[in-house]
N, C-alpha and C positions, 0 to 999 in steps of 0.2 A: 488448632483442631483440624481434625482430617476427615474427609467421608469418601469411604474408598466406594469406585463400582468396578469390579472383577468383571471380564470381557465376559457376554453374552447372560449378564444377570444386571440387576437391578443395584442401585445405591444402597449401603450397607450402613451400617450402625455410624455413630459418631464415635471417632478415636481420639486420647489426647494424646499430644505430641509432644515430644521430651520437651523440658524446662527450656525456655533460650527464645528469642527470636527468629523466626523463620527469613533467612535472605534470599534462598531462592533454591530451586528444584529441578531433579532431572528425572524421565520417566523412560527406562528403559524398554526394548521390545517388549521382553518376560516380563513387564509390569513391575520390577523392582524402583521403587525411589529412595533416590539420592537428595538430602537435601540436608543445608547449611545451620547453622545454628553457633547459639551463645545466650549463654547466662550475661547480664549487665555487670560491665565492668571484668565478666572472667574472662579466660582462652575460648578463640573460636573453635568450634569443633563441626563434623560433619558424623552423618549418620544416616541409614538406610534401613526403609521399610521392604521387605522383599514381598515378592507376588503373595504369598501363603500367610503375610499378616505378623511375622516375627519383625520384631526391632533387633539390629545388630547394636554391638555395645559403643555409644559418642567415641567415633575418633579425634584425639586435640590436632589441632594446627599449627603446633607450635613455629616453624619459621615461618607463618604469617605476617607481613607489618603488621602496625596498632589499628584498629579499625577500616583494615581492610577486608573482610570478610562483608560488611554488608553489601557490597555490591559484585560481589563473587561469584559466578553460576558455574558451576559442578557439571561433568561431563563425566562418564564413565564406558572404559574401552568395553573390547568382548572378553581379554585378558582379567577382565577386573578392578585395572589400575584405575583412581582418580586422581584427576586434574581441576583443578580450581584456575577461573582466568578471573579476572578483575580490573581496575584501575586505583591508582593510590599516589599522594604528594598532593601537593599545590595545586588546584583547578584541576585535578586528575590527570596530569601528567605522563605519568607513566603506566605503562600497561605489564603486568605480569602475571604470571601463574605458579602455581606450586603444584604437584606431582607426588599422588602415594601408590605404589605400588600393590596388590591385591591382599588384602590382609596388614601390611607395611606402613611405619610411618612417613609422612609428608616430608619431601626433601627441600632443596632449598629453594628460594624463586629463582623466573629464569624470566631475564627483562625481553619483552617482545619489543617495546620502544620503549621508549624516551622524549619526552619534550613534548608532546602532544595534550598541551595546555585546554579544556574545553569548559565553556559553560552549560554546566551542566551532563558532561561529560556520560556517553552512554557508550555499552558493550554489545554485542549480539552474538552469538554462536552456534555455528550449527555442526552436524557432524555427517559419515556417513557409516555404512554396518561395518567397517574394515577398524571402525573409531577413528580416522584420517578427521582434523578439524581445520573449520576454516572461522577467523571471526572478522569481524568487521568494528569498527569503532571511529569517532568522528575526534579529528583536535590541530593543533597549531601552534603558533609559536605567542602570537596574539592571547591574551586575557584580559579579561575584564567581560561585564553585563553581552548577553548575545554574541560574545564571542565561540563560534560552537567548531572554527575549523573544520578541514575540509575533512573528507572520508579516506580511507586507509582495511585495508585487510593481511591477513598474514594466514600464516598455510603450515599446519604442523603433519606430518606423515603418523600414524601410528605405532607409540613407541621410539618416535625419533622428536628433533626438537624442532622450535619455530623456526618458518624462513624468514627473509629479510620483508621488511613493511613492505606494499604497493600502493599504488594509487591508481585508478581505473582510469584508463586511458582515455582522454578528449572529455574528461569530465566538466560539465558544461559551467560549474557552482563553485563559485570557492570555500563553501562552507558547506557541510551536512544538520542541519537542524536535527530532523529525524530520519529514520533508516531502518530496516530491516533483511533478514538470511532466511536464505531458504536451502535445503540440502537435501537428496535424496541419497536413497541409500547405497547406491552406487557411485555416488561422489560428484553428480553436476549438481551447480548452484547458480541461483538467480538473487539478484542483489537488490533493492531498488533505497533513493533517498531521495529528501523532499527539503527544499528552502525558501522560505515564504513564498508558496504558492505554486511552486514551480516542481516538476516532478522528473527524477532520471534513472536510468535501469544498466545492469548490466546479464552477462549468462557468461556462464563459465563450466566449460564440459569437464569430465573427468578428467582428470590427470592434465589438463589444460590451461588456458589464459584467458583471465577475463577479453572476453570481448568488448571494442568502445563502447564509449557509454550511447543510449540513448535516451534523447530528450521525447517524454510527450506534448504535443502538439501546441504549442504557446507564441501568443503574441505578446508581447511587452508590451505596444501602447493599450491593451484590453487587458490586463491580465489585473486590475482591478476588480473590475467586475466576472471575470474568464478564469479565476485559480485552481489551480487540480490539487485535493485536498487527499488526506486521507489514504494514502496509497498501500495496498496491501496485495500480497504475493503469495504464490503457493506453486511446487514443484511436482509430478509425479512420478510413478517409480522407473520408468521410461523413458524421461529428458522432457516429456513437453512442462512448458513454465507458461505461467501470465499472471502481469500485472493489472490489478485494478485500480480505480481511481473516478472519487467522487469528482464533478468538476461544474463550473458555470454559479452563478449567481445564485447564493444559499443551496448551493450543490445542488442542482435541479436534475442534474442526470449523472448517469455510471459509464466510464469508459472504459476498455479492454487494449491490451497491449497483448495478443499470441505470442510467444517463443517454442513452433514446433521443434521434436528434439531433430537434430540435423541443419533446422534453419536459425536465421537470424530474427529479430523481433522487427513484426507485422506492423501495418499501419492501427492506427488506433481507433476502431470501432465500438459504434453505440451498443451495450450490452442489453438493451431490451430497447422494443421495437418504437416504446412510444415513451417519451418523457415524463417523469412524474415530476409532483408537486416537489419532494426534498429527499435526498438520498446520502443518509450516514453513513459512517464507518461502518463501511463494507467490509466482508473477510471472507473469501473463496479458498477451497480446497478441491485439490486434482486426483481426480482417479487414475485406473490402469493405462485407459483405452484412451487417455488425453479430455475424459469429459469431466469439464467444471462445473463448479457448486459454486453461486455467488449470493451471499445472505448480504441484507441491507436494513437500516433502517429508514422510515418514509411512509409517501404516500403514492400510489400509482396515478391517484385523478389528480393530474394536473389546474385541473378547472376548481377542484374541491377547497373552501376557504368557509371556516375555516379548520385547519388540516389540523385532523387527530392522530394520524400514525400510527404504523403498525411494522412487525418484521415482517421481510420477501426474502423469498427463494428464486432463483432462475437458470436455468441448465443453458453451460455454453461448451461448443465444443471446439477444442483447440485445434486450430489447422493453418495450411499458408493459404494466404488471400491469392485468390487466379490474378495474372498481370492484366485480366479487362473487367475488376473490379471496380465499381463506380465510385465517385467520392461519398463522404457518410456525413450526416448532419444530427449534430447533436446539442442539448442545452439551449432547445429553442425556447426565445421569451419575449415576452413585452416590456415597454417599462413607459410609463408615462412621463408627462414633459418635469414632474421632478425629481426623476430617478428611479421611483421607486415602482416595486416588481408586477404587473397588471394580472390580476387574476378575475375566476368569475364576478360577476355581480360590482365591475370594479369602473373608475374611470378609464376613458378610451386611450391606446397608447400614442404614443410621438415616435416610440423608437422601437427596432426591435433587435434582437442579441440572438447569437447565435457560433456554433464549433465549426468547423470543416477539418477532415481528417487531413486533409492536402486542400492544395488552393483548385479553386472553381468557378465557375460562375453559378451564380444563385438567380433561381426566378422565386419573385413573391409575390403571391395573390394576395387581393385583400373582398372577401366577399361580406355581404350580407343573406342569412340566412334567412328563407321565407320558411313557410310550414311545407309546402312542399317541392320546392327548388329554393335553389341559390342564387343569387345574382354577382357578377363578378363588376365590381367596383374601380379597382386597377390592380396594373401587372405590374412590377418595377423588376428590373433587370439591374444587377451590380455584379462586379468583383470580390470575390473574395480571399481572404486568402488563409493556409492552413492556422489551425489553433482559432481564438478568440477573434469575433467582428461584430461589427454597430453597424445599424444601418440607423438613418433619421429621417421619419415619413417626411415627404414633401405637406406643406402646410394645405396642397388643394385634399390630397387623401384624409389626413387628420381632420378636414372640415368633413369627410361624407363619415365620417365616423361619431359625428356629435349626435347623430338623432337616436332617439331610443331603438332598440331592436338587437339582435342577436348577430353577431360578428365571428368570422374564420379568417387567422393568418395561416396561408398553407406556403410553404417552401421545400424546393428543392435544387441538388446542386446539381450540374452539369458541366461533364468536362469535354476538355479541346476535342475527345470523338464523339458526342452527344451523347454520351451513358449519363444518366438519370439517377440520381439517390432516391433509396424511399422516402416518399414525402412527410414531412411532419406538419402538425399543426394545433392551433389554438383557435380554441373557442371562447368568446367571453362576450358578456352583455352591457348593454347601457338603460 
C-alpha cells in the first residue's frame, strides 16, 4: 500500500500497489517513484508511480540472478535510465547491477566486486542531480556468524560504468557492522560506519577522494561502558556534513562530529548543553546555510526516574571550532559501588563516568546542597584523557555522601592554557 503526500499538501488517499512484494524504492526530485517488485516465484520486475499519480506499465528484469531483486535498490538518472545495485551468491558475495535505459529493456549485470563474503551483507547508495553514484557496501573473504568484513565503496560516473572498489584510507576497523551514505546534489559525500561500539567517518568532495578516515573519540579500556551508538549523517546542498552519535552508558548523551564544506571533521562536541537521562536513534538533516536539525528520542531530565520519553528537536549550526576552543565534557554519570547507573532518588555513587573531546584535566566538585547555599564537600583533580574515563571516589568522599540530603557532582575540563569547559553536573538525593 501506498499514501502519497504531494509537496505543499496534505497525506492523500491510500493506493494499492501492483501485485509483488515491494524491495525497495527510489524518490525522485519531480516526486516520481521508482520501485521494485515481483509476484512469488515469477520474474522481478520494476515499476514507477510518476508525480501526477499514473502507474507506468511492470517492467521484467529478465537478466537478473534468481532472487536477487530483493535486496536491490533502484536509482534513476535525469536521462531516465535505471539501474538496479544489489548483492547476490553465497554470504552476498558479489555486488552487481543491471541498467535499463529510458523506456528500454535491462541489460546485462555488470560485476562491481567480487568475493566480498558478508554476514549479513548490506548496500547503501547515494546519488548526485548529474545521476553520478556512489555506494558503499561491507564484506571480505571471511564467512561465517559476525563475519560482516570491512567497508568498500565504488563510484559510477553517469552513463558511464563502475570504478574499481576502494577502501577508505587509515580505516580504523577491520569490519563494518553498520554504515551509511550520504550525497548531495553536487556530488560531495559523507560516509560514516560503526563496529561494536565504535564509530568512524569519512568526507569526500566532489569529483574527489575520500578523505582518511576519522575515528570518534574512544578509549578501549572504557569503551564498555563509553560505546558511540547509533550514528547517523546528513549532508547539505553546500558541502557542510555532520555526523551524530548517541554515546556513554544507555546513550545518556549526543555527540556532533562538524565537516564544514572546505574543512576537515572538527572535534567532537556535546550537541545540547546539559545531558539527558537517554538519547536514541537520532537522525539530523542539513540545511542551506550549514543549519542542523537533530531529532532524538529520550529524556532531557537527567535526574528524572522513572523516565517516560519523549521525541527532541535541537538546532545545531555547522562550523570549524576556533584553535582556543576549550575541551567539551560529555556523558557525565554516576554509578554506584555495583555498577550500576545513580539517578535521582537513588544510592549515593562510588564512581563517576564521563567523555572528554580531547585529553584534559578535570576538576570535580562534590557538593551538598542546602536550601539556600551549597557546601563544597571536596574537589578532586585527575587526568583525563580523550573519549571514555572513570574516575573512583576515594572512600573519605563516598563516606560524606552516606547522609541523607541533596547532592551535586559538578565537572569541568581544563586544558594546558586554563580554558575551561562548560560545567556539567548532577544532582541526586539520599
Amino acid at each position: 500500500m501506498l499514501v502519497p503526500r504531494p509537496r505543499g499538501a496534505g497525506f492523500q488517499s491510500v493506493e494499492s500497489l501492483p501485485q509483488g512484494a515491494i524491495a525497495d524504492g527510489y524518490l525522485s526530485e519531480n516526486g516520481d517513484l521508482t520501485f521494485t517488485g515481483g509476484p512469488s516465484g515469477g520474474p522481478p520486475w520494476v515499476d514507477t508511480r510518476t508525480a501526477d499519480g499514473t502507474y507506468t506499465p511492470p517492467r521484467p528484469i529478465e537478466t537478473a540472478p534468481k532472487g536477487w531483486y530483493y535486496g536491490a535498490q533502484p536509482t534513476v538518472e535525469p536521462n531516465g535510465s535505471i539501474t538496479l545495485t544489489g548483492r547476490q551468491g553465497e554470504d552476498s558475495s558479489n555486488v552487481l547491477s543491471v541498467t535499463a535505459p529510458a523506456g528500454g529493456p535491462f541489460g546485462p549485470p555488470e560485476t562491481i566486486a567480487t568475493h566480498s563474503r558478508s554476514f549479513g551483507g548490506q548496500i547503501k547508495i547515494a546519488h548526485d542531480a548529474r545521476g553520478d553514484t556512489l555506494i558503499a557496501w561491507n564484506g571480505g573473504s571471511a564467512s561465517g556468524t559476525f563475519q560482516f568484513g570491512s567497508l568498500h565503496t565504488a563510484y559510477r560516473p553517469a552513463g558511464g560504468h563502475w570504478g574499481a572498489p576502494e577502501q577508505i584510507p587509515g580505516d580504523p576497523f577491520d569490519r563494518a557492522q553498520d554504515f551509511d551514505l550520504a550525497m548531495n546534489a553536487r556530488g560531495d559525500a559523507v560516509l560514516e560506519w560503526n563496529e561494536l561500539g565504535r564509530t568512524a567517518m569519512s568526507y569526500r568532495s566532489a569529483g574527489g577522494d575520500w578523505e582518511p578516515a576519522t575515528q570518534a573519540p574512544q578509549n578501549e579500556e572504557t569503551l564498555a561502558w563509553e560505546p558511540t551508538m547509533d550514528p547517523t549523517l546528513a549532508i547539505g546542498p553546500t558541502g557542510d556534513a555532520i555526523v551524530v552519535y548517541a554515546a556513554g552508558t544507555y546513550r545518556r548523551c549526543l555527540e556532533a562530529l562538524d565537516h564544514p564544506a572546505g574543512a576537515g571533521f572538527q572535534r567532537a562536541e556535546p550537541v545540547l548543553d546539559q545531558d539527558g537521562r537517554n538519547a536514541d536513534l537520532p537522525k539530523v538533516a542539513v540545511g542551506p546555510h550549514g543549519n542542523a536539525i537533530v531529532g532524538w528520542w529520550g529524556n532531557t531530565d537527567a535526574n528524572h526516574d522513572p523516565d517516560p520519553g519523549a521525541f527532541w528537536t535541537a538546532s545545531h549550526q555547522i562550523s570549524a571550532l576556533p584553535a582556543n576552543t576549550p575541551p567539551s565534557v560529555t556523558c557525565f554519570g554516576a554509578a554506584g559501588a555495583n555498577g550500576g547507573v545513580v539517578h535521582a532518588a537513588s544510592k549515593g555513587p562510588a564512581a563517576v563516568f564521563y567523555r572528554l573531546s580531547r585529553r584534559a584535566r578535570i576538576e570535580l566538585r562534590v557538593r551538598r546542597l542546602r536550601r539556600s547555599h551549597y557546601e563544597t564537600l571536596a574537589t578532586l583533580h585527575r587526568r583525563g584523557i580523550k573519549g571514555g574515563n572513570r574516575v573512583v571516589l576515594p572512600s573519605g568522599v563516598a563516606r560524606k555522601l552516606a547522609a541523607k540530603g541533596r547532592y551535586q557532582l559538578r565537572i569541568v575540563a581544563i586544558d594546558k592554557s586554563g580554558r575551561r569547559s562548560r560545567p556539567r553536573t548532577l544532582t541526586f538525593k539520599r
